[in-house]
Backbone atoms as SQL, in Angstrom:
CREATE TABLE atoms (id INTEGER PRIMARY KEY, chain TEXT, resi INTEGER, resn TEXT, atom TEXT, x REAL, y REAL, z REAL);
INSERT INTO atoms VALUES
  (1, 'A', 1, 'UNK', 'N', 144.053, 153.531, 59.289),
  (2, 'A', 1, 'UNK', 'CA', 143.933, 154.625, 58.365),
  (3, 'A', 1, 'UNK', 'C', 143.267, 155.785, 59.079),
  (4, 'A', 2, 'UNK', 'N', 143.575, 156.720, 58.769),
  (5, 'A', 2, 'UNK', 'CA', 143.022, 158.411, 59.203),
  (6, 'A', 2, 'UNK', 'C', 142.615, 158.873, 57.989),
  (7, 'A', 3, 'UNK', 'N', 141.269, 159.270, 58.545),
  (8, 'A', 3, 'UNK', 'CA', 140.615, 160.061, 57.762),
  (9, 'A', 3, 'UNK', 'C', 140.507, 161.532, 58.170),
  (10, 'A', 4, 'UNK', 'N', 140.628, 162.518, 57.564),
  (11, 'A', 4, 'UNK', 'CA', 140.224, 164.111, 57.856),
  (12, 'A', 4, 'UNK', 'C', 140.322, 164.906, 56.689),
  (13, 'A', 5, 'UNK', 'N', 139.724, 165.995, 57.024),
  (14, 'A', 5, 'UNK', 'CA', 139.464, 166.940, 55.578),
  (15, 'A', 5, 'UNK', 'C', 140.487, 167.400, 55.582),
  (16, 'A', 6, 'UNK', 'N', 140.996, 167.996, 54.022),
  (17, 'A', 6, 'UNK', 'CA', 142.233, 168.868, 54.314),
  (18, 'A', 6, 'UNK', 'C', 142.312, 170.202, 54.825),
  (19, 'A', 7, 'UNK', 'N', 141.252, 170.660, 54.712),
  (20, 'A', 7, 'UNK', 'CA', 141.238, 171.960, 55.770),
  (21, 'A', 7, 'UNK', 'C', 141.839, 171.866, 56.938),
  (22, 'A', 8, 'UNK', 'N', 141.141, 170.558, 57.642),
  (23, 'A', 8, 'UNK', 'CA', 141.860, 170.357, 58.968),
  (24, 'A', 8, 'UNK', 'C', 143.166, 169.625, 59.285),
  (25, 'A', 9, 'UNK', 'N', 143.595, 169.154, 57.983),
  (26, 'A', 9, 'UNK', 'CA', 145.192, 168.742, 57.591),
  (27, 'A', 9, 'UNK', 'C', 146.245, 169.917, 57.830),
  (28, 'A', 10, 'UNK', 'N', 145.330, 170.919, 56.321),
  (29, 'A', 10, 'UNK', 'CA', 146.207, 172.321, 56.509),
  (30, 'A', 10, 'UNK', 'C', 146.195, 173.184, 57.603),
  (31, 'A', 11, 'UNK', 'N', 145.013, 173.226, 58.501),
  (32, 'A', 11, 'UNK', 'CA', 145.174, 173.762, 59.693),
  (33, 'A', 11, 'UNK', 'C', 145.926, 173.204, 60.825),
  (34, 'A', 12, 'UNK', 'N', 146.245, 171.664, 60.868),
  (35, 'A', 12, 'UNK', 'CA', 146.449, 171.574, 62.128),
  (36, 'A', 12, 'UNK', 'C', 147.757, 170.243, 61.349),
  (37, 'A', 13, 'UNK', 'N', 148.471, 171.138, 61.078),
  (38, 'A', 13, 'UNK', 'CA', 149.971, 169.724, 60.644),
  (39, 'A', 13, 'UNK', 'C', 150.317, 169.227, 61.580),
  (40, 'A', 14, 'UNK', 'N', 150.065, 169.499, 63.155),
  (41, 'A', 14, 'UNK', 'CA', 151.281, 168.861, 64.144),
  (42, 'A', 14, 'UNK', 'C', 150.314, 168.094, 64.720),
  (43, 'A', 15, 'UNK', 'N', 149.152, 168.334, 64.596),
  (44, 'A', 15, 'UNK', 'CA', 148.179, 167.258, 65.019),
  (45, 'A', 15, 'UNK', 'C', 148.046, 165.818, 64.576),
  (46, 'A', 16, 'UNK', 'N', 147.754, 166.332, 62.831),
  (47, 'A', 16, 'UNK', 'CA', 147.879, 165.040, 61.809),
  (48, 'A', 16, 'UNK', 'C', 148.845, 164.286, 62.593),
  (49, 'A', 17, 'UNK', 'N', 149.901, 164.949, 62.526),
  (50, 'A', 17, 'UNK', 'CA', 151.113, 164.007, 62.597),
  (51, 'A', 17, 'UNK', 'C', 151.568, 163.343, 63.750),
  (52, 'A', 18, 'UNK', 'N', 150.997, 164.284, 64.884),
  (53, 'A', 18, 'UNK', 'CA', 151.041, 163.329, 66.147),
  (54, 'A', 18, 'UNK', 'C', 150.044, 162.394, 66.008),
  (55, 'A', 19, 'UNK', 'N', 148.614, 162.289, 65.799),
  (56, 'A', 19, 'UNK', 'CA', 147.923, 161.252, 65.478),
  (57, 'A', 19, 'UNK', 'C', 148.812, 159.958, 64.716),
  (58, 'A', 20, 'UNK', 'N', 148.892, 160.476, 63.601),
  (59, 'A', 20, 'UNK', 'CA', 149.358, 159.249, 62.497),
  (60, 'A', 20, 'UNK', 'C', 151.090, 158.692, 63.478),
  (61, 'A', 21, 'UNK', 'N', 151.254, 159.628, 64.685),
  (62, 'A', 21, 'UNK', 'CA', 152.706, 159.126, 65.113),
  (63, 'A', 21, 'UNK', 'C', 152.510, 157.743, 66.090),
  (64, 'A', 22, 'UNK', 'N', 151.588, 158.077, 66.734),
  (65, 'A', 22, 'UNK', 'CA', 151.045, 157.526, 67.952),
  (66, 'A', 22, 'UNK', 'C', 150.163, 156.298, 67.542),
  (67, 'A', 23, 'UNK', 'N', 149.546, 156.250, 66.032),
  (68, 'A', 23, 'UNK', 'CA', 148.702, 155.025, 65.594),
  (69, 'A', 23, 'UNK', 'C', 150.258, 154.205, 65.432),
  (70, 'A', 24, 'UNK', 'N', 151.332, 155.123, 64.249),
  (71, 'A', 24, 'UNK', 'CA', 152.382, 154.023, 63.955),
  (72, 'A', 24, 'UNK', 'C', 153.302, 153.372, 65.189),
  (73, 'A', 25, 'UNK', 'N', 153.024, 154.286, 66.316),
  (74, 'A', 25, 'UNK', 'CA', 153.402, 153.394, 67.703),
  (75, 'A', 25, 'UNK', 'C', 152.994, 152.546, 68.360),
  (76, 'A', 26, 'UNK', 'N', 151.393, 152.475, 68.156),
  (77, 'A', 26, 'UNK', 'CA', 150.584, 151.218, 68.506),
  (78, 'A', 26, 'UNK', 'C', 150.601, 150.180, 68.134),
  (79, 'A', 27, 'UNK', 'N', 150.763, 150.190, 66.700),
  (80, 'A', 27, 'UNK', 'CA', 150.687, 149.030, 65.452),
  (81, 'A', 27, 'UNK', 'C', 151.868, 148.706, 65.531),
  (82, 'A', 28, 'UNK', 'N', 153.215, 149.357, 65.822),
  (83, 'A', 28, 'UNK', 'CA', 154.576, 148.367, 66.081),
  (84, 'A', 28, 'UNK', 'C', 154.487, 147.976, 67.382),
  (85, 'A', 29, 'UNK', 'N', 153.716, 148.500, 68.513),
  (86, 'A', 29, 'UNK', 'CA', 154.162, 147.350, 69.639),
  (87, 'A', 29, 'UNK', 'C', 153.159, 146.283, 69.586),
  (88, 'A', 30, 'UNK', 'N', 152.243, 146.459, 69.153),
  (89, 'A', 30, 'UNK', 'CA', 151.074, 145.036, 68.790),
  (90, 'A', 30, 'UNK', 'C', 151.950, 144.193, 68.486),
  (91, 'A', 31, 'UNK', 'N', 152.720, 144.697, 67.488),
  (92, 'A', 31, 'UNK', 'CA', 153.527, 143.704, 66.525),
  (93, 'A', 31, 'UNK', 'C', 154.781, 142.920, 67.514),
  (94, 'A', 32, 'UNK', 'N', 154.558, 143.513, 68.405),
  (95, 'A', 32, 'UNK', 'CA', 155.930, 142.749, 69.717),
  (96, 'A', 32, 'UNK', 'C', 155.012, 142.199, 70.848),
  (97, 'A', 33, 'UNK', 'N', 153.738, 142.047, 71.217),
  (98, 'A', 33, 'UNK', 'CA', 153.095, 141.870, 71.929),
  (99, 'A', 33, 'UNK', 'C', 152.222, 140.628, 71.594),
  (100, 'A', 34, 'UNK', 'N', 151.860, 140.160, 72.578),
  (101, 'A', 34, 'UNK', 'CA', 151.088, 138.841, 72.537),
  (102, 'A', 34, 'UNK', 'C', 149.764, 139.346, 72.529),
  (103, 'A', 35, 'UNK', 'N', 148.832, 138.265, 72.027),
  (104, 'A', 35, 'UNK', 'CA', 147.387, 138.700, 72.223),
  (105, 'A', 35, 'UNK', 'C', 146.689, 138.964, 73.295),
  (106, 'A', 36, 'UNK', 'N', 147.454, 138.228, 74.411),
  (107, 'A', 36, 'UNK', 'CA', 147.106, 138.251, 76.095),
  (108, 'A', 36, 'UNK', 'C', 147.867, 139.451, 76.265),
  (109, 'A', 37, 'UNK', 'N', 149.283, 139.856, 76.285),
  (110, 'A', 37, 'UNK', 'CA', 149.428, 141.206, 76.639),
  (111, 'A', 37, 'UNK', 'C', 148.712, 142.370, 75.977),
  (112, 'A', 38, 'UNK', 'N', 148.110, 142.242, 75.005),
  (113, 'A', 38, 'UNK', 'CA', 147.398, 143.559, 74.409),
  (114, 'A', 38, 'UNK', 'C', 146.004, 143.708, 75.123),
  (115, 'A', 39, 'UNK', 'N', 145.554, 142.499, 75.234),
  (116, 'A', 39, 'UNK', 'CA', 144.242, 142.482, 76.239),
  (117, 'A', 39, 'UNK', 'C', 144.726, 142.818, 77.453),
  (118, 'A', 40, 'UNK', 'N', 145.172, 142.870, 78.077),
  (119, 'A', 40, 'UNK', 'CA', 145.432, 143.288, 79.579),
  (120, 'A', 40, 'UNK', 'C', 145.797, 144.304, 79.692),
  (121, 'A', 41, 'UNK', 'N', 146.003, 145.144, 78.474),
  (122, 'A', 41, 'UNK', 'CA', 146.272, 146.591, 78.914),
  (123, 'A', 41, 'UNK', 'C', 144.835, 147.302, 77.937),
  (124, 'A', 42, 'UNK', 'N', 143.950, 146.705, 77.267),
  (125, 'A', 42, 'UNK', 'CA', 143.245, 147.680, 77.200),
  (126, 'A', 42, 'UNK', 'C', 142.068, 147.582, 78.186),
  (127, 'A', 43, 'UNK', 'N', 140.918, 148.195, 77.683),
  (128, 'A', 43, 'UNK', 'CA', 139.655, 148.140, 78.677),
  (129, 'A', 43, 'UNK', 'C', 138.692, 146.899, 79.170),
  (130, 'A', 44, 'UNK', 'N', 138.711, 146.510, 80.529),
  (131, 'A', 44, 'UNK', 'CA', 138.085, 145.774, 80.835),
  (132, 'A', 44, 'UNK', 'C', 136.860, 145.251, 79.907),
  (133, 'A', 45, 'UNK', 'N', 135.752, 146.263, 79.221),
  (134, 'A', 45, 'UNK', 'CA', 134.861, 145.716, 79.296),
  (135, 'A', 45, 'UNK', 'C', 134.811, 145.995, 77.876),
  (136, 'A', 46, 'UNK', 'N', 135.879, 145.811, 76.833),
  (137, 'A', 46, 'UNK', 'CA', 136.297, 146.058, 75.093),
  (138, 'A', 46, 'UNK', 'C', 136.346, 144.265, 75.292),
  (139, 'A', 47, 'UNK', 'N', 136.208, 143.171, 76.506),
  (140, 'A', 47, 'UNK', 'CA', 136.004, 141.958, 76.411),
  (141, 'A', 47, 'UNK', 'C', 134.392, 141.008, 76.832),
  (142, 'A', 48, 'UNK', 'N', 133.701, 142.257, 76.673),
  (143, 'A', 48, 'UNK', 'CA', 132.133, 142.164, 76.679),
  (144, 'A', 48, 'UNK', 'C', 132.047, 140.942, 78.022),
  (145, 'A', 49, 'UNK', 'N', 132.946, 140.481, 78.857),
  (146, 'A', 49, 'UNK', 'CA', 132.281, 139.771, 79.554),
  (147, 'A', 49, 'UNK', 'C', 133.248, 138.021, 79.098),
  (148, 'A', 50, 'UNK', 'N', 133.503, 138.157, 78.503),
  (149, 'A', 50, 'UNK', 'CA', 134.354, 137.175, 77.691),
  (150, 'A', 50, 'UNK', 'C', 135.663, 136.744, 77.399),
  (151, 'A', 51, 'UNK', 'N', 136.971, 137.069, 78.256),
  (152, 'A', 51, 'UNK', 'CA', 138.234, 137.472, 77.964),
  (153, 'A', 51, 'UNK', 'C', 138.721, 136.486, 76.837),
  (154, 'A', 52, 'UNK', 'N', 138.448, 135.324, 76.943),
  (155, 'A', 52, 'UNK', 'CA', 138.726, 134.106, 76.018),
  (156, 'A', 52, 'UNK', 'C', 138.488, 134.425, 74.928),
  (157, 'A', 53, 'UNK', 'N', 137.258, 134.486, 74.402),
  (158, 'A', 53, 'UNK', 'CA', 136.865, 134.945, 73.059),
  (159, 'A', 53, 'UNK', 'C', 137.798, 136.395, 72.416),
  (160, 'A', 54, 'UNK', 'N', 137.797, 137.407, 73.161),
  (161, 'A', 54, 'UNK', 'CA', 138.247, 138.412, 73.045),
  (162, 'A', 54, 'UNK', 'C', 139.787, 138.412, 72.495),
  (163, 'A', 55, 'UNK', 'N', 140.218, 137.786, 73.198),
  (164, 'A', 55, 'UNK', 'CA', 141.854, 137.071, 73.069),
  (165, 'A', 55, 'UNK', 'C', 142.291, 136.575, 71.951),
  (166, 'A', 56, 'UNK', 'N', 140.942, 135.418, 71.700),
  (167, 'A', 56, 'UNK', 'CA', 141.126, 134.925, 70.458),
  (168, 'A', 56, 'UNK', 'C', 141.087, 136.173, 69.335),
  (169, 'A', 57, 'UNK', 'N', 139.949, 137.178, 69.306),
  (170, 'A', 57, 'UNK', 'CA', 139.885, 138.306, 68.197),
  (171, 'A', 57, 'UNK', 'C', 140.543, 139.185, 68.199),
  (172, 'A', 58, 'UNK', 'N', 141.798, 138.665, 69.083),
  (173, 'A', 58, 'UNK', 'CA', 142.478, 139.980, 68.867),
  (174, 'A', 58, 'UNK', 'C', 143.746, 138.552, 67.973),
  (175, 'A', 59, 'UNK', 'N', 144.056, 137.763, 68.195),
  (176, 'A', 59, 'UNK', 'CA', 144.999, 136.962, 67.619),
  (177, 'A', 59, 'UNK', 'C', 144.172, 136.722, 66.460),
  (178, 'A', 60, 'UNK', 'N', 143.200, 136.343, 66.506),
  (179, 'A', 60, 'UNK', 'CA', 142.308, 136.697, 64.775),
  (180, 'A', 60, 'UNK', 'C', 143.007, 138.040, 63.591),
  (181, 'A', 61, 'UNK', 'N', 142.109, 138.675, 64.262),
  (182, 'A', 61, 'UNK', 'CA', 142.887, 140.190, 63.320),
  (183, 'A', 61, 'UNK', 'C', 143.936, 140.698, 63.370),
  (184, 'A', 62, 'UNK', 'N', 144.934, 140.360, 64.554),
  (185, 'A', 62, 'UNK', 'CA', 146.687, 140.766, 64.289),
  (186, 'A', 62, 'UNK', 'C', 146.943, 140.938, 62.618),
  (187, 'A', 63, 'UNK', 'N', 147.136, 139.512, 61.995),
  (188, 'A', 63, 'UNK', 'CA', 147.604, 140.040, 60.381),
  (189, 'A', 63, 'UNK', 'C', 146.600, 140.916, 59.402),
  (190, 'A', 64, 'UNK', 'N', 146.172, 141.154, 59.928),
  (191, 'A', 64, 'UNK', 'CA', 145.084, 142.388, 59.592),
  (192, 'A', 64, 'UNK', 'C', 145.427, 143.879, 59.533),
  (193, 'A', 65, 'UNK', 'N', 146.085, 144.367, 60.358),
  (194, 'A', 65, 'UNK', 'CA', 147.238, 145.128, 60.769),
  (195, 'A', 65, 'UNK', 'C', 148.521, 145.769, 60.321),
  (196, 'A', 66, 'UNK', 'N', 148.155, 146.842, 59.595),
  (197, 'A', 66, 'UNK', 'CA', 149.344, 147.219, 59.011),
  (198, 'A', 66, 'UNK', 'C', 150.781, 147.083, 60.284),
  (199, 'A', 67, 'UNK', 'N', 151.567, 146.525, 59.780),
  (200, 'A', 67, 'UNK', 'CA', 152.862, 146.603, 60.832),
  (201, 'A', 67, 'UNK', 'C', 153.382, 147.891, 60.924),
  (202, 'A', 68, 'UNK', 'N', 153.123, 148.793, 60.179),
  (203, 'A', 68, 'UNK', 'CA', 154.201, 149.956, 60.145),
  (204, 'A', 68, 'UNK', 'C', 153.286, 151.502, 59.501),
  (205, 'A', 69, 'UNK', 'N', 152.020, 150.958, 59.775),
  (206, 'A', 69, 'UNK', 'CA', 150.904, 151.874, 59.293),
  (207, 'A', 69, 'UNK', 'C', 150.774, 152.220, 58.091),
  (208, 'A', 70, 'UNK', 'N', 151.645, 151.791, 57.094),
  (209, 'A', 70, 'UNK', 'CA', 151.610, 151.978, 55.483),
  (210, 'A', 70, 'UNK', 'C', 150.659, 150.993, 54.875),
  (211, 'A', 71, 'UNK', 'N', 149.831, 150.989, 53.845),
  (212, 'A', 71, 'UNK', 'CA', 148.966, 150.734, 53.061),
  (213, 'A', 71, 'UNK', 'C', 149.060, 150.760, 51.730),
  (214, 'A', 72, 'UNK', 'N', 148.637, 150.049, 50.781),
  (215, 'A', 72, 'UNK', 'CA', 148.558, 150.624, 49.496),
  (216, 'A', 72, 'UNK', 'C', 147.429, 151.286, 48.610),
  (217, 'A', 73, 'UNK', 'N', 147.761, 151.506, 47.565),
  (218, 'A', 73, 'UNK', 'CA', 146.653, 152.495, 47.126),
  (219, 'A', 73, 'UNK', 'C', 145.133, 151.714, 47.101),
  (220, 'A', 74, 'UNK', 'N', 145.172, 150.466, 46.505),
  (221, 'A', 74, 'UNK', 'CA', 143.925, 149.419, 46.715),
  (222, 'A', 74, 'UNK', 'C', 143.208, 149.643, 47.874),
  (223, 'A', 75, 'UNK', 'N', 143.998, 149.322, 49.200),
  (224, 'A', 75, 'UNK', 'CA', 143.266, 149.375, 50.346),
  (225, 'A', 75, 'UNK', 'C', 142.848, 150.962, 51.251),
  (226, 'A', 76, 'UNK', 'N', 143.556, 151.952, 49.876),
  (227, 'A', 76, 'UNK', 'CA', 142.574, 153.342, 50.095),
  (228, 'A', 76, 'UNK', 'C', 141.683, 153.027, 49.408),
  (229, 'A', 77, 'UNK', 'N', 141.437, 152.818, 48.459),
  (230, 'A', 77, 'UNK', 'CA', 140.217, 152.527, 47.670),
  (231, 'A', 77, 'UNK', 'C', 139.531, 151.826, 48.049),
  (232, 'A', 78, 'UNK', 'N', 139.559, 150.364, 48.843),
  (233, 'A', 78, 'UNK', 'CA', 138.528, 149.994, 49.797),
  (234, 'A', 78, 'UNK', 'C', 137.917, 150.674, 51.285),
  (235, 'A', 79, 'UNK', 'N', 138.808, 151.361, 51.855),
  (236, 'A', 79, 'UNK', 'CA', 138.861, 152.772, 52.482),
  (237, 'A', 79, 'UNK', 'C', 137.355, 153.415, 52.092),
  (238, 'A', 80, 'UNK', 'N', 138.010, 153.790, 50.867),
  (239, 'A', 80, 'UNK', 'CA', 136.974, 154.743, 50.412),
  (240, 'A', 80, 'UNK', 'C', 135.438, 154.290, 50.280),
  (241, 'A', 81, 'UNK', 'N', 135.778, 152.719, 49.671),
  (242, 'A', 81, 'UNK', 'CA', 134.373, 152.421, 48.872),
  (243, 'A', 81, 'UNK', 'C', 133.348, 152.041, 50.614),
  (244, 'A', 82, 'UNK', 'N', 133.821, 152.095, 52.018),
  (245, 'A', 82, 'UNK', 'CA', 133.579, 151.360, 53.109),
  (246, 'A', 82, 'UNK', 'C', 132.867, 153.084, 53.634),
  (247, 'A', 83, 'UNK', 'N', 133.742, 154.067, 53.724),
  (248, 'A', 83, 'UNK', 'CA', 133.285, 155.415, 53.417),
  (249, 'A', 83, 'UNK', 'C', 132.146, 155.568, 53.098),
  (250, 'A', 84, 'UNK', 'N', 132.089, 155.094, 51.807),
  (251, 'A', 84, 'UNK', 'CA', 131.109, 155.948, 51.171),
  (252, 'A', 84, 'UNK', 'C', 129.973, 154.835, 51.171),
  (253, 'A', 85, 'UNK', 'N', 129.630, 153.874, 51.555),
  (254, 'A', 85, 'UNK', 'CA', 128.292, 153.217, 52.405),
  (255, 'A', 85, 'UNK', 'C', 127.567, 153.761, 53.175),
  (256, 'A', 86, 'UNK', 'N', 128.341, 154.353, 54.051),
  (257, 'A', 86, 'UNK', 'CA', 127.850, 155.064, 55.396),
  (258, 'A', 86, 'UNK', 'C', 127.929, 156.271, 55.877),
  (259, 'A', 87, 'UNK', 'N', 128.928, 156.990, 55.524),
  (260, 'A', 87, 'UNK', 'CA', 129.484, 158.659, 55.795),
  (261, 'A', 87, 'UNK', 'C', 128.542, 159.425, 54.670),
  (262, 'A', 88, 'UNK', 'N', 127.304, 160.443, 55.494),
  (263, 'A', 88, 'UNK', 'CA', 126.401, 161.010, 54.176),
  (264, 'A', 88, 'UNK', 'C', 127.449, 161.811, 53.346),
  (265, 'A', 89, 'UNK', 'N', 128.733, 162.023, 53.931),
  (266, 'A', 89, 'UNK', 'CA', 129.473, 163.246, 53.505),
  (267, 'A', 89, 'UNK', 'C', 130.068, 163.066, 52.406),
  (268, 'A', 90, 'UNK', 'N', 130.561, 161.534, 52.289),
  (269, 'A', 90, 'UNK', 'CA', 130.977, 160.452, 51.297),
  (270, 'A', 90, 'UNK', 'C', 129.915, 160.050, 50.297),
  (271, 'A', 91, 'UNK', 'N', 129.061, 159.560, 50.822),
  (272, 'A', 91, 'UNK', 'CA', 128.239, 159.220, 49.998),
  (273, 'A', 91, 'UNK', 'C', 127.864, 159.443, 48.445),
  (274, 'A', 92, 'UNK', 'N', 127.817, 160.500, 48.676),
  (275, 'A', 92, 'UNK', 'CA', 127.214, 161.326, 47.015),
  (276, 'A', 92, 'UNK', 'C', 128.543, 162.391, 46.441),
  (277, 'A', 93, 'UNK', 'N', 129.332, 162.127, 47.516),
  (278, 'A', 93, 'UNK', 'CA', 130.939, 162.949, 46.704),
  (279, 'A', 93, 'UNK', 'C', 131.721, 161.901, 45.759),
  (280, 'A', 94, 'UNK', 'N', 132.256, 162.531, 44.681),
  (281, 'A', 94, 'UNK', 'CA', 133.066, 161.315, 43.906),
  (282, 'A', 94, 'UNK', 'C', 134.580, 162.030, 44.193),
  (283, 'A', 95, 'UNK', 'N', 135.472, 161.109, 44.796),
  (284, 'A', 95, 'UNK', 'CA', 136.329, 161.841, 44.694),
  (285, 'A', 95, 'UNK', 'C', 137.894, 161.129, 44.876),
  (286, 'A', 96, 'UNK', 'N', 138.799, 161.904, 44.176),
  (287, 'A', 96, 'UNK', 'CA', 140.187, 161.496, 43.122),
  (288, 'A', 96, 'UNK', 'C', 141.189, 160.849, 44.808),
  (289, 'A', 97, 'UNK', 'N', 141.161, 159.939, 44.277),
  (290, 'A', 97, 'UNK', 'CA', 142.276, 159.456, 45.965),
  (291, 'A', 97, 'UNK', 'C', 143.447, 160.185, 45.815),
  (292, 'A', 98, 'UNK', 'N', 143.862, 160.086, 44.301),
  (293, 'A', 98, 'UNK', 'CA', 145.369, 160.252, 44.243),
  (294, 'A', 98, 'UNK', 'C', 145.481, 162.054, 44.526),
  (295, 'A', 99, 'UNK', 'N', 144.230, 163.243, 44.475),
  (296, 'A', 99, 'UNK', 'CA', 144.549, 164.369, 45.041),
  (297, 'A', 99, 'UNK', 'C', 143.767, 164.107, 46.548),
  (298, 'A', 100, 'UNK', 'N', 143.631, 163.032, 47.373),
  (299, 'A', 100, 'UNK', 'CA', 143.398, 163.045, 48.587),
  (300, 'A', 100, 'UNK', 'C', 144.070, 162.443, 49.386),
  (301, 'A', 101, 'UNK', 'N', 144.674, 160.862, 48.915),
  (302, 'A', 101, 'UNK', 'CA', 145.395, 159.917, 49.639),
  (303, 'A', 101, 'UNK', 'C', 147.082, 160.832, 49.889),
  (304, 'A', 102, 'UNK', 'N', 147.270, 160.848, 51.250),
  (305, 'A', 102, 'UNK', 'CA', 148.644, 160.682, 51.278),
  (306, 'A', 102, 'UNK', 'C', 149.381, 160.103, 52.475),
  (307, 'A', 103, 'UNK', 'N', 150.417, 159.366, 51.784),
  (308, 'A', 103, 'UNK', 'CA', 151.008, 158.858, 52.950),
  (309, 'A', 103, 'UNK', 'C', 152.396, 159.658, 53.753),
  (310, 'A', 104, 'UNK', 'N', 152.548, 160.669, 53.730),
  (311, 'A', 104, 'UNK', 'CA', 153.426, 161.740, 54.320),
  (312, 'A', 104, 'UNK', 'C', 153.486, 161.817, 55.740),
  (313, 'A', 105, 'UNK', 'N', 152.607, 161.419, 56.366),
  (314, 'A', 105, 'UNK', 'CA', 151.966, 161.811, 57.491),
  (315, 'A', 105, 'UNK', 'C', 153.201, 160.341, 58.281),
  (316, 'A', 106, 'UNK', 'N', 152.705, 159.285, 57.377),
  (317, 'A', 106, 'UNK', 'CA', 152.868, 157.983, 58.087),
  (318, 'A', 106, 'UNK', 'C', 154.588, 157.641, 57.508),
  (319, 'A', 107, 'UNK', 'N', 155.125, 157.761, 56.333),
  (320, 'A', 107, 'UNK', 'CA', 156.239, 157.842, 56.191),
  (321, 'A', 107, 'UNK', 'C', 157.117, 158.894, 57.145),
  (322, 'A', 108, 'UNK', 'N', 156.560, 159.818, 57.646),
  (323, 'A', 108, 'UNK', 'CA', 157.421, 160.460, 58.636),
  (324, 'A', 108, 'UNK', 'C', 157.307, 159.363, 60.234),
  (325, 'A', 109, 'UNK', 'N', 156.248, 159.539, 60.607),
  (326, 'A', 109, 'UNK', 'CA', 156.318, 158.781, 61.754),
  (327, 'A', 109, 'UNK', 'C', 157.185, 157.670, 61.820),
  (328, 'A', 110, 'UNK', 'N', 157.384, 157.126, 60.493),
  (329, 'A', 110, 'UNK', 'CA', 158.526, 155.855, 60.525),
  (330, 'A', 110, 'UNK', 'C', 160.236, 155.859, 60.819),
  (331, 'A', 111, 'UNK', 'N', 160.073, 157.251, 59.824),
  (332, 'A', 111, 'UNK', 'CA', 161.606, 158.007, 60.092),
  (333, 'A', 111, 'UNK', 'C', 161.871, 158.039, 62.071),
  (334, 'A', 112, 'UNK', 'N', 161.118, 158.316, 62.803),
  (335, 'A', 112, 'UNK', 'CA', 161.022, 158.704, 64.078),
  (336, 'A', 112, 'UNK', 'C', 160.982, 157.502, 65.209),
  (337, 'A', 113, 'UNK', 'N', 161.025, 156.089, 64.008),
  (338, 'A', 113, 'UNK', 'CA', 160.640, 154.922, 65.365),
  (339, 'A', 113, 'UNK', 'C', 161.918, 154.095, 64.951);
């Protein structure tokens, strides 16, 4: 999931969308990739010293993983409620998913793969 204000939505559309293009390109080749090939191409030391363990947490959280970067409205709303624990910006804002959530960004990137 991507988070950003819409200011910086409405300012910068080709950004959003290369972002949200390039997450929905990651999350489909995970989805063709083994847990050992995904470890070997990222950073040495994202395996603290541990490749085994590491291996395993990445075959752990695979179905964790949107396949195609789409979500539903629930898991914006857990989104949100994970937000607003920790982000002061979140915190004390109440605010309407359905005039914030959109999936436009990520339904295009799909059209494109």
């Amino acid at each position: 999931m991507l988070y950003a204000s819409q200011s910086f939505v409405d300012k910068n559309p080709n950004t959003a969308q290369a972002l949200t293009t390039a997450l929905v390109r990651g999350l489909k080749w995970i989805q063709t990739h083994t847990p050992e090939e995904i470890a070997k191409v990222m950073p040495e030391e994202y395996a603290l010293g541990n490749k085994e363990i590491y291996i395993q947490s990445i075959k752990t959280n695979l179905p964790a993983y949107s396949p195609d970067g789409k979500f539903t409205r629930e898991a914006a709303e857990t989104a949100y409620k994970v937000l607003k624990a920790f982000d002061p910006n979140v915190q004390n804002a109440t605010i309407d998913l359905s005039k914030t959530y959109t999936d436009t960004f990520v339904t295009k990137a799909n059209l494109g793969n």
